[in-house]
C-alpha positions in Angstrom: 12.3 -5.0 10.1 14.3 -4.1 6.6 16.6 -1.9 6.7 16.0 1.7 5.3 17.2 3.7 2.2 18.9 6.5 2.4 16.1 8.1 1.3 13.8 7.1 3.9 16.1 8.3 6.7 16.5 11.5 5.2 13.0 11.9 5.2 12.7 10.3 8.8 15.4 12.3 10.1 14.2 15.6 9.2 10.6 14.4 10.9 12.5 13.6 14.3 14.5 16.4 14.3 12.2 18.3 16.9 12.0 15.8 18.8 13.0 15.3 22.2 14.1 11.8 23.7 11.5 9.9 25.0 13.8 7.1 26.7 17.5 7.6 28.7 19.5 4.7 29.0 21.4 5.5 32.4 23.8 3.5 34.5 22.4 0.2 34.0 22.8 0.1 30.5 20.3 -1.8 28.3 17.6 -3.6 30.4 14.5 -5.4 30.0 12.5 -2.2 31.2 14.6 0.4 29.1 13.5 -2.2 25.8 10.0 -2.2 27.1 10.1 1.7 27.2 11.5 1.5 23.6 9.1 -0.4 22.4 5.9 1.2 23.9 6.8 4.5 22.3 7.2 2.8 19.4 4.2 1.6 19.5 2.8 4.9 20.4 4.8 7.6 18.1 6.7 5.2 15.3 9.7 7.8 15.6 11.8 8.2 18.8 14.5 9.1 20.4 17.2 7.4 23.0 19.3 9.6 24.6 22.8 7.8 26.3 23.6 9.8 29.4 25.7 7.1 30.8 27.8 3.9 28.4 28.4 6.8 25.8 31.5 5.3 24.5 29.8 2.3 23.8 26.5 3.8 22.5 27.3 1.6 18.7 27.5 -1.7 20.4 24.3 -0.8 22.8 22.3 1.1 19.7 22.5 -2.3 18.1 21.0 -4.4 20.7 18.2 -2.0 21.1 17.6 -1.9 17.6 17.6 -6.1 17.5 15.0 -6.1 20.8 12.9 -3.6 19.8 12.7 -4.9 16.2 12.7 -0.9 15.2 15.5 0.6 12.4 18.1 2.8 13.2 17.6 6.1 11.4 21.1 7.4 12.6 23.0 8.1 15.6 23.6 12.2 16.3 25.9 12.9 19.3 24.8 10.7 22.0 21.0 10.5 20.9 20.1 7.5 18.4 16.9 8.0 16.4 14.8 5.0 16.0 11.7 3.9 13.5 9.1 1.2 13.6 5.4 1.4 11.6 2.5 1.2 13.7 1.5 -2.6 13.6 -2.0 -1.8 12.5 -1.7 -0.2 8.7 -4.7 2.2 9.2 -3.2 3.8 12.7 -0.1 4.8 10.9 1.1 8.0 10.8 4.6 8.2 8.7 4.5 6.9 5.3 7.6 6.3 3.7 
């Protein structure tokens, strides 16, 4: 996915700010379930958030690998929660529109 202006994460991160995280990543770090998490509430909302409860001093590092596996964009990282976009694959089942 291209990366966003600084417009469009403005504009996304004042649409996820009520959100609550959707996915934790916990002791085991990035796995191939924690992606598949990622991605299906991608799939399902377009806007999430990951909360780190565990590997919080290397959140950068493991922000970047999710954002590589899930294909998604990084709106921004806030404390230990990263905030994460990807459009709904099918145009008409979209719900942000930057």
């Amino acid at each position: 996915m291209e990366s966003l202006t600084p417009g469009q994460r403005e504009q996304l991160r004042s649409l996820a700010h009520h959100l609550k995280p959707l996915v934790f990543v916990g002791h085991q770090g990035v796995t191939d379930a924690l992606i598949a998490a990622v991605d299906e509430n991608l799939t399902a909302h377009e806007l999430i958030k990951v909360k780190f409860n565990d590997h919080k001093d290397e959140k950068r590092a493991l922000s970047a690998e999710i954002v590589e596996r899930s294909e998604s964009a990084m709106v921004g990282i806030l404390g230990n929660v990263l905030t994460l976009y990807r459009p709904h694959p099918q145009e008409e089942r979209r719900r942000i529109h930057l």
